[in-house]
N, C-alpha and C positions, 0 to 999 in steps of 0.2 A: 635227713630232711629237717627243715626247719623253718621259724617264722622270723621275718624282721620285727624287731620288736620294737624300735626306736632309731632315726638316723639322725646324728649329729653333724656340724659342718660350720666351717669359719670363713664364709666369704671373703677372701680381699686382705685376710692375716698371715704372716709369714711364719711355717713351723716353725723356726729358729728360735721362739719363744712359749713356754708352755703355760705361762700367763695368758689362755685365749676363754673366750668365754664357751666355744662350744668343746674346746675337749675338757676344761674344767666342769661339764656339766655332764659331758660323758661318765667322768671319772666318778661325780656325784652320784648319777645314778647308778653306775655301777654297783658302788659304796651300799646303795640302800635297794639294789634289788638283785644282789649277788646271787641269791637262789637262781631264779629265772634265766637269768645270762648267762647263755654257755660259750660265746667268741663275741669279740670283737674284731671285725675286718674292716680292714684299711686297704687302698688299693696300691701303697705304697708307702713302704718304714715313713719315708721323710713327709709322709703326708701329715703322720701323726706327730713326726716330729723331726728338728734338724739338731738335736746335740745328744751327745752319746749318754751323757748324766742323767738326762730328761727320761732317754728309752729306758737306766737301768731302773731309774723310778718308777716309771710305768708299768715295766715290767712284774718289778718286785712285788707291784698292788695289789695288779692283776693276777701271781701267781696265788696269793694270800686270800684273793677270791677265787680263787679256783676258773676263772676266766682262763681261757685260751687266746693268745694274738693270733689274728690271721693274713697275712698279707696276699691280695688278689696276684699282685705278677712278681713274688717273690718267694722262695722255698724254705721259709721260717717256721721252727717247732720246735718243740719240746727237746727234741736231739742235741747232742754237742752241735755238731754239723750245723742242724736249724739253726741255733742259738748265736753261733762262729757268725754264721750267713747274716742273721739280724742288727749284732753288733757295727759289722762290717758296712753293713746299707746304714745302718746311723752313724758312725765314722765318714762315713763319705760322703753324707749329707751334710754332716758339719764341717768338713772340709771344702766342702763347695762354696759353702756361706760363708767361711771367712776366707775364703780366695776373692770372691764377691765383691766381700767387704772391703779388703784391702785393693782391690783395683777402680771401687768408689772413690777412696781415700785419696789416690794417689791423681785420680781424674780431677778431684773437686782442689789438690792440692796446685796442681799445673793451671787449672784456672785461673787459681788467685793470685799467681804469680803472674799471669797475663792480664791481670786487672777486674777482673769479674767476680761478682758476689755473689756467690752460690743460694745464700739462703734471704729468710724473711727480710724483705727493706724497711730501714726503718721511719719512726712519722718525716714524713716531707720527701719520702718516695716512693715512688710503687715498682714493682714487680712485674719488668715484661722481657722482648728478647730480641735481639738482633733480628738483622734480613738472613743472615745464616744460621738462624734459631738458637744462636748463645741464650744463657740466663743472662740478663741486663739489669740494669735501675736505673730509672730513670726522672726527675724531678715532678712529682706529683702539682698539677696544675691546682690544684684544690688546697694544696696546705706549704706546698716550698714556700709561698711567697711569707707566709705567717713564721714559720721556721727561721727565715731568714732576720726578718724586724726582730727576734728575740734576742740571738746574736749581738744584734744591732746596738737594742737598748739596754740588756745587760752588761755591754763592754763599755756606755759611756760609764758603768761608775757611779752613775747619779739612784737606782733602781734598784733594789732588793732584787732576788730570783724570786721572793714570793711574790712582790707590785708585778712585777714582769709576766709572772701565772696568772693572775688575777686579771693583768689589762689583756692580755693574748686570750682569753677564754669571753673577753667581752668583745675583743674583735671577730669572734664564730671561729677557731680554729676547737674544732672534733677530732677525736680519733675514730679510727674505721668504724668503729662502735658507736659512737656517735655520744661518748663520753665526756666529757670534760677535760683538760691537761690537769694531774693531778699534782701534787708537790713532788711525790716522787717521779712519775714522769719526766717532767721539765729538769730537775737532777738529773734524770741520767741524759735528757738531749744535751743539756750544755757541757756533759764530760765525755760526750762520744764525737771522738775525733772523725767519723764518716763523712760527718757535714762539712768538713774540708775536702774532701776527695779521697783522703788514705783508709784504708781497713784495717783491722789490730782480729789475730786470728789466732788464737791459744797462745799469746800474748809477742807474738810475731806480729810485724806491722806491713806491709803491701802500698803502692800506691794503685789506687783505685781509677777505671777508667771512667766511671762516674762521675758528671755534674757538680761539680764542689758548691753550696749553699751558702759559703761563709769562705772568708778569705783566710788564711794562717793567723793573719795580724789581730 
């Protein structure tokens, strides 16, 4: 018999990373209250964690404290057997995660081949989704049209990209933040090819079904 002494827990964080703030706080208190702690239960390896590196770390701490792992619905201990058994449920947690992963991978990859932009839009678009709940972009009513005059006036030629910052910041164009177009900002809008319709994806380029803001020319 015994008492709980302390419960930890990582809402909403995936074990696949042992950078989480509640088992690093576990591990801390562990560290400084070694005497007192005699297991730590989990109610399942991959709870505590998904890569096998991770558990042999954890493990090794904990043995070093003289702590015990416990797993509620799994047969893990001190035994080869237990030990076999624990590796195993971490092995197979990390192999689920990068099955996972790579069927992410390959989902967000067939997208962009069909023209869709998986991630954050950028200024002079937002972030929404088809009638058949695809990810979309589509021209932000609030800043395309400012977007677009940059384009404009930086291609006659006659305008710095810094006069061009300076007049588009007096025309009210914010970002979501409600910042100002910085210098580096407006650098990166005038050399990202998005704002013609095409996407560049780990240095692969796509044609995008998106709204082009700006013609080729």
């Amino acid at each position: 018999d015994g008492i709980v002494d302390k419960v930890f827990h990582d809402d909403g964080v995936s074990a696949k990373t042992a950078n989480r703030e509640g088992l690093q706080a576990m591990l801390d208190y562990c560290k400084k209250n070694y005497k007192s702690v005699d297991f730590i239960i989990v109610y399942k390896v991959d709870r505590l964690t998904r890569n096998v590196n991770d558990y042999s770390s954890i493990l090794v701490l904990l043995n070093k404290l003289n702590i015990k792992l416990i797993s509620v619905t799994e047969a893990i201990d001190e035994t080869p057997a237990g030990q076999f058994i624990g590796n195993v449920m971490a092995a197979n947690a990390q192999f689920d995660n990068q099955i996972r992963g790579e069927r992410t991978k390959d989902c967000m990859q067939t997208k962009l081949e069909k023209g869709y932009w998986q991630w954050k839009a950028p200024i002079g678009y937002t972030n929404t989704r088809t009638r058949a709940g695809e990810k979309f972009v589509a021209p932000d009513s609030k800043r395309a049209e400012h977007l677009a005059w940059i384009f404009d006036e930086f291609s006659k030629g006659i305008f710095t990209l810094e006069e061009v910052r300076v007049a588009v910041n007096k025309r009210g164009l914010r970002t979501e933040q409600g910042n100002e177009i910085s210098p580096q900002l407006i650098s990166k809008i005038i050399r990202n090819v998005f704002y013609t319709g095409r996407m560049v994806s780990k240095g692969k380029e796509y044609k995008g079904l998106h709204e082009p803001l700006v013609s080729m020319e």
